[in-house]
Backbone as numpy.savetxt, mean C-alpha at the origin, in Angstrom:
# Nx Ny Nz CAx CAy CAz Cx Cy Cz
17.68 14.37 -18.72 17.59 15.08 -17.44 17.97 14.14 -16.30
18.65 14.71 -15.54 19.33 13.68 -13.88 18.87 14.70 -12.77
17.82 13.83 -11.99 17.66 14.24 -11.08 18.04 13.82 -9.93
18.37 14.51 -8.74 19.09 13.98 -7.17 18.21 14.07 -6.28
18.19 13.01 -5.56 17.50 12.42 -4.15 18.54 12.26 -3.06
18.66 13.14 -2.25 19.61 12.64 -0.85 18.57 11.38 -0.31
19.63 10.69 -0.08 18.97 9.16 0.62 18.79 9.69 1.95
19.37 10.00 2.71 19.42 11.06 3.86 17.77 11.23 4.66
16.85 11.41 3.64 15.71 11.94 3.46 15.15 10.79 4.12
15.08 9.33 3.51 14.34 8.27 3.96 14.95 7.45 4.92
16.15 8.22 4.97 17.38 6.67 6.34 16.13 6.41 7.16
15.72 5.14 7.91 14.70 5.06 8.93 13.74 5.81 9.41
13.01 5.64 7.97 11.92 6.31 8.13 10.94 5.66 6.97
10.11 4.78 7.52 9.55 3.77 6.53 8.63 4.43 5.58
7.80 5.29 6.38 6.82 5.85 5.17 7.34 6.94 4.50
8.26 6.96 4.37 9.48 8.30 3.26 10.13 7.12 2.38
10.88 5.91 3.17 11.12 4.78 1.95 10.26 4.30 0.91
8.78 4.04 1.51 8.29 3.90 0.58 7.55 5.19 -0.50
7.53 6.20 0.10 7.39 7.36 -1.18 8.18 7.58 -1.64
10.02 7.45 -1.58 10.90 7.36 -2.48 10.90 6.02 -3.68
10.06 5.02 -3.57 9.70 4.28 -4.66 8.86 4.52 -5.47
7.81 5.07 -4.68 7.05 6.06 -5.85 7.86 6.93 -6.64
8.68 8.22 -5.94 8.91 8.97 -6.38 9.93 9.02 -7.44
10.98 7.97 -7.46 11.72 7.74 -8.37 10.65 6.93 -9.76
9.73 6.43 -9.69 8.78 5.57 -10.96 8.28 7.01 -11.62
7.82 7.38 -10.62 7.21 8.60 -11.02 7.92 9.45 -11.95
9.49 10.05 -11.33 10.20 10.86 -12.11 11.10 10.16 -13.66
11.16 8.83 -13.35 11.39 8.26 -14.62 10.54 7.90 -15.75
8.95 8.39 -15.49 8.52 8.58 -16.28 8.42 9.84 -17.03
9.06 10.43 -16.80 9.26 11.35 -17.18 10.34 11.54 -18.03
11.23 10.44 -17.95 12.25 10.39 -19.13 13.54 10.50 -18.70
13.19 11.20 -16.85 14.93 10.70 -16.15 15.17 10.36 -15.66
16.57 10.30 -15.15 17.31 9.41 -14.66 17.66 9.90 -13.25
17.43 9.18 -12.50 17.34 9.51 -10.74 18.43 8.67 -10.41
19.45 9.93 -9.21 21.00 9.58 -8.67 20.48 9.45 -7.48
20.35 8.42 -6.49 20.42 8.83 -5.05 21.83 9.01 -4.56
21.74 10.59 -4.16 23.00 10.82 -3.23 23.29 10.54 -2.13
24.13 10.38 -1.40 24.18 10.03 0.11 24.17 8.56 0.95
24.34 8.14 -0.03 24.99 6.39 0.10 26.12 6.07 1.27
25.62 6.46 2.53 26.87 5.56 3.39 26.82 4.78 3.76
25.47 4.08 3.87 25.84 2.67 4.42 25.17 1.91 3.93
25.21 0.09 4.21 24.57 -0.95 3.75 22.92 -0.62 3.56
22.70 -0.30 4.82 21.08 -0.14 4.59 20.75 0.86 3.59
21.66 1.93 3.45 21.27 2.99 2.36 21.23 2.52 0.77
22.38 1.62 0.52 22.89 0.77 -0.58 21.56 0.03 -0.77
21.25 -0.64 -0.10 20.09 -1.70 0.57 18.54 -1.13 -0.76
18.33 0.06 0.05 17.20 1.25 -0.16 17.30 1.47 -1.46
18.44 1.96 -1.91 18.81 2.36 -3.52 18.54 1.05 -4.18
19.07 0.30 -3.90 18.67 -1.13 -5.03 16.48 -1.33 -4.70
16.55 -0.78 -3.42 14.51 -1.34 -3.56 13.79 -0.12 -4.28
14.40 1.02 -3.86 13.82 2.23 -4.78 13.81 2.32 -6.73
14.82 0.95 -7.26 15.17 1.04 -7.90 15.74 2.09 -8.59
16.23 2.90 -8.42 17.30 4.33 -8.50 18.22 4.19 -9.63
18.21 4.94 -10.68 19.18 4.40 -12.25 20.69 4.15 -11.73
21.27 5.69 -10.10 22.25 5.73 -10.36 22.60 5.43 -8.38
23.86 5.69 -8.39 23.89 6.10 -6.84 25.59 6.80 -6.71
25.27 6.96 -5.44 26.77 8.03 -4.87 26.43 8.05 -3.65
27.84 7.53 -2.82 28.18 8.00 -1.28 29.73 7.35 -1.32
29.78 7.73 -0.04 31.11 6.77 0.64 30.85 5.43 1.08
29.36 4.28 0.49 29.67 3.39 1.00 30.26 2.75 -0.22
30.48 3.16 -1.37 30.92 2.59 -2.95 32.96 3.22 -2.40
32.78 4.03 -2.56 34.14 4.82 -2.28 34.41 5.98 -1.54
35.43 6.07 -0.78 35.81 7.63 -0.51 36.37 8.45 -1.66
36.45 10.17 -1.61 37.05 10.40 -2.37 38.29 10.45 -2.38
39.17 10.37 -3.55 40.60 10.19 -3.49 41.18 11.05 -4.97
42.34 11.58 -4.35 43.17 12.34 -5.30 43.39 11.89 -6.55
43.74 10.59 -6.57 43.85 9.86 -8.01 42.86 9.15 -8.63
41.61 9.07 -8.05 40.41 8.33 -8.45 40.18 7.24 -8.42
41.46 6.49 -7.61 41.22 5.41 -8.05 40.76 4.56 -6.36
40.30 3.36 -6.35 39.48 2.32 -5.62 39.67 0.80 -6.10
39.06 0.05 -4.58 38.86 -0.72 -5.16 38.46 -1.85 -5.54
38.79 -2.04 -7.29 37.51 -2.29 -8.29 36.48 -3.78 -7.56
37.44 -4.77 -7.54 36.91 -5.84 -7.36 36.77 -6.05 -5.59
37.24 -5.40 -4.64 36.02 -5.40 -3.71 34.74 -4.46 -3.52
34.64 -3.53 -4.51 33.40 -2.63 -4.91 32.85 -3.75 -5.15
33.18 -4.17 -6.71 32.23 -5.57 -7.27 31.85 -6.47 -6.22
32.36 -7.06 -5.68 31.69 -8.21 -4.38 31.01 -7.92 -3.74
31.35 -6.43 -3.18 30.16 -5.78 -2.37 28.76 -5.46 -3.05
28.66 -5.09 -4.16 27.56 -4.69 -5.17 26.80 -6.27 -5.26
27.58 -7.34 -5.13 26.94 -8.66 -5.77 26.41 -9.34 -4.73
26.56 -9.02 -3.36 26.77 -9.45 -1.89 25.37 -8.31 -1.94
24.72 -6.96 -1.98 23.97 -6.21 -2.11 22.93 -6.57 -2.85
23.05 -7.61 -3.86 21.71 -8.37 -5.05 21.32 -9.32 -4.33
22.05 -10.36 -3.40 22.53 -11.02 -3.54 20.62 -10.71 -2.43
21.27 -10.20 -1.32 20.41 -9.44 0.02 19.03 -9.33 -0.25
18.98 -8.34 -1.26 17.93 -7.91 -1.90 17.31 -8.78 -2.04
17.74 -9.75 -3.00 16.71 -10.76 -4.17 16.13 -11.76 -2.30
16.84 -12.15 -1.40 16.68 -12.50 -0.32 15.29 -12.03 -0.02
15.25 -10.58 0.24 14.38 -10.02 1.27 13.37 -9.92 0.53
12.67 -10.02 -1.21 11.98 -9.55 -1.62 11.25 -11.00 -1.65
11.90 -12.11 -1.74 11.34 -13.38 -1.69 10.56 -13.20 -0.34
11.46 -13.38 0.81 10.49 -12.85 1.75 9.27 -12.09 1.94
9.30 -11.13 1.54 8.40 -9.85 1.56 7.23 -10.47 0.92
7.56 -10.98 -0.02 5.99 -11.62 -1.36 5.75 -12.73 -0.45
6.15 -13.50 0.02 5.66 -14.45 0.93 4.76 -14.14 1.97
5.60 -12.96 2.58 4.26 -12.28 3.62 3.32 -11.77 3.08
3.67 -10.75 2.29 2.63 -10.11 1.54 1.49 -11.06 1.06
1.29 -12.25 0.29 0.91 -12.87 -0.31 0.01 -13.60 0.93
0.54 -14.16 1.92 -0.30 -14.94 2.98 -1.16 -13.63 3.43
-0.15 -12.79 4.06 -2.02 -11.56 4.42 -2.65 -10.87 3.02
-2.62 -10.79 1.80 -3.64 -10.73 1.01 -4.31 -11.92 1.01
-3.90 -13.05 0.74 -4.85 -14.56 1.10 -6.07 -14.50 2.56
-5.19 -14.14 3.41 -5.63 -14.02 4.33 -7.33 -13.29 4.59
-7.23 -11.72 4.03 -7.95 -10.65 4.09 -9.06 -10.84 2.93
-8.78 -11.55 1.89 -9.49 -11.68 0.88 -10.42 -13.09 1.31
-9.92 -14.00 2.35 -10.69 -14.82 2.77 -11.96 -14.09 3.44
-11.26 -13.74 4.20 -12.46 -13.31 5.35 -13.02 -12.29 4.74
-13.19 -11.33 3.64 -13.96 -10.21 2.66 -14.62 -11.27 2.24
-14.76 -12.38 1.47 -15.57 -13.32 0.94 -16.41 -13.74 1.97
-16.10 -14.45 3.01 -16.92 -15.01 3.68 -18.07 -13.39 4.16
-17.59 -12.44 4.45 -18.23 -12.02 4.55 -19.66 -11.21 3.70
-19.00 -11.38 2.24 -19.37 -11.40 1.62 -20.75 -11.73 1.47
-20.61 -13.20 1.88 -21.35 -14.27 1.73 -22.76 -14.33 3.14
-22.07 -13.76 3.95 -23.11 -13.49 5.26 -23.53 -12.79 4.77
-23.53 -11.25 4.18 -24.70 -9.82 3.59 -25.80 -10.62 3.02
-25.22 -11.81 1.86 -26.15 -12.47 0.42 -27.13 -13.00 1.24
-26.47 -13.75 2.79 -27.70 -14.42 3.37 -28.54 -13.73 4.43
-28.55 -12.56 4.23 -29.31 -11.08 4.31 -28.80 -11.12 6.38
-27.80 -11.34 7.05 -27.28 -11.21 7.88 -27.50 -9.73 8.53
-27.37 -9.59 9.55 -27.67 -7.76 9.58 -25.94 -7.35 9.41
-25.82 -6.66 9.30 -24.56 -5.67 8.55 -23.52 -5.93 9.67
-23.68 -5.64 11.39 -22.20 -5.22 11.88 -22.34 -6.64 12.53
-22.99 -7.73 12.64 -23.21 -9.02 12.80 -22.05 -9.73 11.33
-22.87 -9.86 10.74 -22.03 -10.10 8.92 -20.91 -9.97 9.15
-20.20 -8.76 9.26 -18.82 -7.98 9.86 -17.82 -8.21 10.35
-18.42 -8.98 11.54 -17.45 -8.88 12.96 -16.47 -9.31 12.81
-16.23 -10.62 12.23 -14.95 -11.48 12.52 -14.10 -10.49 10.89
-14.95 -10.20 10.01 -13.84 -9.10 9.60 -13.05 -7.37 10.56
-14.03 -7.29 11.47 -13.80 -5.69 11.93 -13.29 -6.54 13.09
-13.22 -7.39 13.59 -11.72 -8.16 14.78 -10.33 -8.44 14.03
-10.54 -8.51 13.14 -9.05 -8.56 12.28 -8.30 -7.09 12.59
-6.85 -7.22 13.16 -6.08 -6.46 13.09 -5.47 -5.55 12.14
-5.96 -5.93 11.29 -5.11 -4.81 10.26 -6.28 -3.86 9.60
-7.95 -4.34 9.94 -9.15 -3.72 9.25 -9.12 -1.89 10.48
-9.09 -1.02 9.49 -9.24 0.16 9.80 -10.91 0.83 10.08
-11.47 0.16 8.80 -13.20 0.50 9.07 -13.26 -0.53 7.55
-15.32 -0.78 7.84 -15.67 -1.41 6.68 -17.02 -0.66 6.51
-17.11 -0.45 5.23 -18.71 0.11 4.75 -19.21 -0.09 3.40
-19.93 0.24 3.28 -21.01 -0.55 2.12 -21.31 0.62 0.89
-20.94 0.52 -0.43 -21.63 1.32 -1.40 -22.62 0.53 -2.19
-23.67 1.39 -2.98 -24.49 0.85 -3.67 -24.07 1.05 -5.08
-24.90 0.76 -5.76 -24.22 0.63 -7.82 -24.00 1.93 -8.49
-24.38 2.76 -7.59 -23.86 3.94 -7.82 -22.52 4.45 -6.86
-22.61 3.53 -6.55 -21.21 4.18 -5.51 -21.25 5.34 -4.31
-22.50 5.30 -4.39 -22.62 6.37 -2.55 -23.05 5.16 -1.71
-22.37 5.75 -0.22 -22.10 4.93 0.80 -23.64 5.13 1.48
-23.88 3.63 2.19 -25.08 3.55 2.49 -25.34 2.93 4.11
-23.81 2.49 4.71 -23.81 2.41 5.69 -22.97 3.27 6.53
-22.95 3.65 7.49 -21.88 4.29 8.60 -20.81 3.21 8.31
-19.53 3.90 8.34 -17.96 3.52 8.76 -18.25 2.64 9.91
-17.85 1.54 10.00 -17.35 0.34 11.55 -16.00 0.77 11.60
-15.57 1.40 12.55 -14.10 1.53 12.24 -13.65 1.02 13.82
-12.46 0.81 13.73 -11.22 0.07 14.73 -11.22 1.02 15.85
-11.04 0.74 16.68 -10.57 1.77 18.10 -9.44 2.76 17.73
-8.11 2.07 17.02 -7.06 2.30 16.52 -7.18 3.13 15.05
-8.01 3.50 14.51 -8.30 4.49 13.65 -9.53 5.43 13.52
-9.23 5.83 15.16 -10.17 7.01 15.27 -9.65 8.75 14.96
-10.49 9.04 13.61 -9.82 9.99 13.35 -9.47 11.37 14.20
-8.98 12.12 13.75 -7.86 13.28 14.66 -8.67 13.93 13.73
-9.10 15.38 14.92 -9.59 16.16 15.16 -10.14 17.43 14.14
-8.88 17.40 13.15 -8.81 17.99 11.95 -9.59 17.60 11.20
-10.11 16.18 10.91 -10.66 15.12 9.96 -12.57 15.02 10.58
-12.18 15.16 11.84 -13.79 14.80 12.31 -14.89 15.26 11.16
-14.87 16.06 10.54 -16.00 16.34 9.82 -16.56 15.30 8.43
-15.13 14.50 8.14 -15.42 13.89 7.53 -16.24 12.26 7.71
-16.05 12.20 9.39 -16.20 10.94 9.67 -17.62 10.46 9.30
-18.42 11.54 8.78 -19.56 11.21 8.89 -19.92 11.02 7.54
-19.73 9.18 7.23 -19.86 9.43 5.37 -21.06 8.45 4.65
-21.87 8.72 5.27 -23.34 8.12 4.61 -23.20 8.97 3.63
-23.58 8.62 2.69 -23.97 9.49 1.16 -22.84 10.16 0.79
-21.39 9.77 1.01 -20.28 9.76 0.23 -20.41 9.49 -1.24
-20.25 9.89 -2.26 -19.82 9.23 -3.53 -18.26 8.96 -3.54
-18.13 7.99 -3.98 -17.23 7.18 -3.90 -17.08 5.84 -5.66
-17.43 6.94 -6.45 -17.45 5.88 -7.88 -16.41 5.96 -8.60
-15.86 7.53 -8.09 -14.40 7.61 -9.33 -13.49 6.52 -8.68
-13.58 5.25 -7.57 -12.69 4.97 -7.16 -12.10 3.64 -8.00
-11.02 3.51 -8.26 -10.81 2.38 -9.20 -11.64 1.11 -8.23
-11.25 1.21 -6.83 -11.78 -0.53 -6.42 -13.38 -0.76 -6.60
-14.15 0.85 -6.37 -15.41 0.59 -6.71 -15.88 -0.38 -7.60
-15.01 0.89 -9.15 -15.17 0.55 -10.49 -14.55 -0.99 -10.77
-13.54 -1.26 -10.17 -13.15 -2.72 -10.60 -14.15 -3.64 -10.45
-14.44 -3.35 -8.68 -15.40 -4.89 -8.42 -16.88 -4.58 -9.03
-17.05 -3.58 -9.29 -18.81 -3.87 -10.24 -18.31 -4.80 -11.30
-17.08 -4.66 -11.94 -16.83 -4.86 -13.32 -16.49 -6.83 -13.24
-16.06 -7.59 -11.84 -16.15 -8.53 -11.93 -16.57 -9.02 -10.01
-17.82 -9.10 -10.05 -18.73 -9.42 -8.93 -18.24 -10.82 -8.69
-18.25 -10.96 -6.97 -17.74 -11.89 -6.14 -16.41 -11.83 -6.29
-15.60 -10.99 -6.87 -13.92 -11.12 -6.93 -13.38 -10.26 -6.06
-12.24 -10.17 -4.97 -11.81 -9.25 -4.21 -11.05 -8.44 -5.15
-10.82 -7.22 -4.83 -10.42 -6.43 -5.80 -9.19 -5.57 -4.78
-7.95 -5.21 -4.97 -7.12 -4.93 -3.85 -6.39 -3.76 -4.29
-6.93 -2.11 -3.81 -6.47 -1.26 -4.71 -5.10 -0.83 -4.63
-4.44 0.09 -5.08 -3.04 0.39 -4.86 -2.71 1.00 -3.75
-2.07 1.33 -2.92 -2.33 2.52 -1.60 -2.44 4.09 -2.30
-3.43 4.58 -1.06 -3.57 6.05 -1.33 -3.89 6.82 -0.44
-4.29 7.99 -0.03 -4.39 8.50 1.12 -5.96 8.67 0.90
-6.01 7.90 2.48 -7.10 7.22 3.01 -8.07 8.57 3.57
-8.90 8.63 3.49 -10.40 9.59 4.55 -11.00 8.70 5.46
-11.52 8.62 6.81 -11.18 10.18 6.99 -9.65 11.03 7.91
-8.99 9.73 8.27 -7.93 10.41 8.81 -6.32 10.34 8.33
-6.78 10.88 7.09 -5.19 11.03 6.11 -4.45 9.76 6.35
-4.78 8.77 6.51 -3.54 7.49 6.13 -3.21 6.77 4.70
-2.23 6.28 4.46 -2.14 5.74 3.35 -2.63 4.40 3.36
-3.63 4.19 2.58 -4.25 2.66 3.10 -4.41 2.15 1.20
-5.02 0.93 1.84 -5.35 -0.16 0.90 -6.75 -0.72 0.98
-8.03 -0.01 -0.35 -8.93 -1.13 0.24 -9.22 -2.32 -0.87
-10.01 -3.05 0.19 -10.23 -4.25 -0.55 -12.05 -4.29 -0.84
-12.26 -5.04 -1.94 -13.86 -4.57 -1.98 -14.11 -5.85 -2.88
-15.17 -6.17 -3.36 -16.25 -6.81 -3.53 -17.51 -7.04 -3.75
-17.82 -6.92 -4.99 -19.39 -6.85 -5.30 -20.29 -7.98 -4.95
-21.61 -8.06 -4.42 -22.16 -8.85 -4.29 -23.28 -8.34 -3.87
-24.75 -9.42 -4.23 -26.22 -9.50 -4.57 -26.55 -9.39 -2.43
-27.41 -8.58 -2.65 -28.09 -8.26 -1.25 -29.43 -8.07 -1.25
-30.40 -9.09 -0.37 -31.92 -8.23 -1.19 -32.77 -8.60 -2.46
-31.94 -8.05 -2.92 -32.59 -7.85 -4.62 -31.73 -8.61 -5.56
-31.99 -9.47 -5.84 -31.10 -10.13 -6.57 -30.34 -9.67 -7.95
-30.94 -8.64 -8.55 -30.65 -7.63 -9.89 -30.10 -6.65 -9.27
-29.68 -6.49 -8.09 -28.76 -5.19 -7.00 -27.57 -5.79 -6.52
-26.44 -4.63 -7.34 -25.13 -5.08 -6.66 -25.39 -3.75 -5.46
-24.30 -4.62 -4.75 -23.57 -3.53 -4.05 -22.12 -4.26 -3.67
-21.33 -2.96 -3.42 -19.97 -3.23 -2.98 -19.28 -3.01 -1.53
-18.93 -4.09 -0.97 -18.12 -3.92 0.52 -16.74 -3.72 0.02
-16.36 -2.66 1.12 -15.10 -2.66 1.04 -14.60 -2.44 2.61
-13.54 -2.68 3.02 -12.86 -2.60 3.88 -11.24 -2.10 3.63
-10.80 -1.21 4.71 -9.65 -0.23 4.80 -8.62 -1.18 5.98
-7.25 -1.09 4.90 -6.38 -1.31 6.02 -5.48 -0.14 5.68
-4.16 -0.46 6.62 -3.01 0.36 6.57 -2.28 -0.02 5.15
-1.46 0.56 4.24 -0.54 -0.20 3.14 0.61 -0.29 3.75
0.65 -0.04 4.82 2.18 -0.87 5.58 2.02 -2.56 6.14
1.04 -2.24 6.56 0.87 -3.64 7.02 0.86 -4.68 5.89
0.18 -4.53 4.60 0.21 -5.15 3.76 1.53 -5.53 2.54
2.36 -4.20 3.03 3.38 -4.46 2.24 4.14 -5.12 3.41
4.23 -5.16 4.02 5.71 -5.34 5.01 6.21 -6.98 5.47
């Protein structure tokens, strides 16, 4: 089976680029093979090689022509000049990426470490909820319902539609893999995949952490919400 993606769809438009990387993993698991159509320019070329895409088609490979033919070996240079870019920007990218996960996973530990020394909660916090990229931070217990109010950012105050959710004391929250990860190895930051975030529909990333509060035979888990743009980008 070949399925088609107009590139068209994601030209400059970051959070459509990155659901066209999903969406092509996604459909090749399935057993096919994904063409992005609509290839005119470098940046589109660019996109198709990060989406990883089996196939591609536009006018930035060729125009069409009566006899079919092009050509071959400045296609090739251009295609190798296109890896060449890529392999460039992704070095980059893990570099950033890598310093703000270092980064965020510092300051989740330390804070960590203020709760253990029974700190009061939005004290403990702060210098994590002054970090720019923290959306809100709150607290589950070993069962995974939330036991503190959301601290959330000025900058992720939810829209209007969502208000009902803002209010998430006694959330369950266990089917969540980061829950389930960090019970499974306490004091380790645990950094989940992005997903769409509550309470105001963003695609975020959290980070969490089990650790002794109190009771020394009592976990509980912090976690804190960012954006998954910021973290990928």
């Amino acid at each position: 089976m070949l399925v088609i993606i107009l590139a068209v769809n994601a030209r400059n438009n970051p959070r459509r680029q990155r659901w066209l990387a999903r969406c092509v993993a996604l459909l090749r698991e399935t057993g096919a093979l994904v063409l992005l159509e609509g290839v005119e320019t470098k940046e589109d070329a660019l996109l198709t090689l990060d989406s990883e895409a089996d196939l591609a088609q536009g006018f930035y490979f060729a125009r069409p022509s009566a006899t079919g033919r092009y050509e071959e070996q400045a296609l090739a240079d251009s295609i190798h000049s296109l890896h060449q870019h890529t392999l460039r920007d992704q070095l980059i990218r893990q570099h950033s990426q890598s310093r703000k996960r270092n980064e965020l996973q510092k300051l989740l530990k330390q804070t960590a470490e203020n709760l253990e020394q029974n700190m009061e909660f939005r004290v403990a916090t702060q210098q994590l909820h002054d970090h720019e990229a923290i959306e809100r931070i709150y607290m589950l217990d070993a069962e995974g319902v939330q036991i503190v109010e959301n601290i959330s950012s000025r900058s992720s105050i939810s829209v209007t539609a969502y208000a009902p959710l803002s209010r998430s004391v006694g959330a369950l929250w266990a089917r969540r893999g980061y829950f389930r990860n960090a019970l499974e190895q306490p004091r380790q930051v645990q950094i989940s995949q992005p997903y769409l975030g509550l309470p105001d529909a963003t695609l975020d990333v959290t980070l969490s952490i089990a650790l002794h509060s109190g009771n020394p035979s009592r976990l509980l888990v912090l976690c804190a919400d960012c954006p998954a743009a910021w973290l990928e980008a």
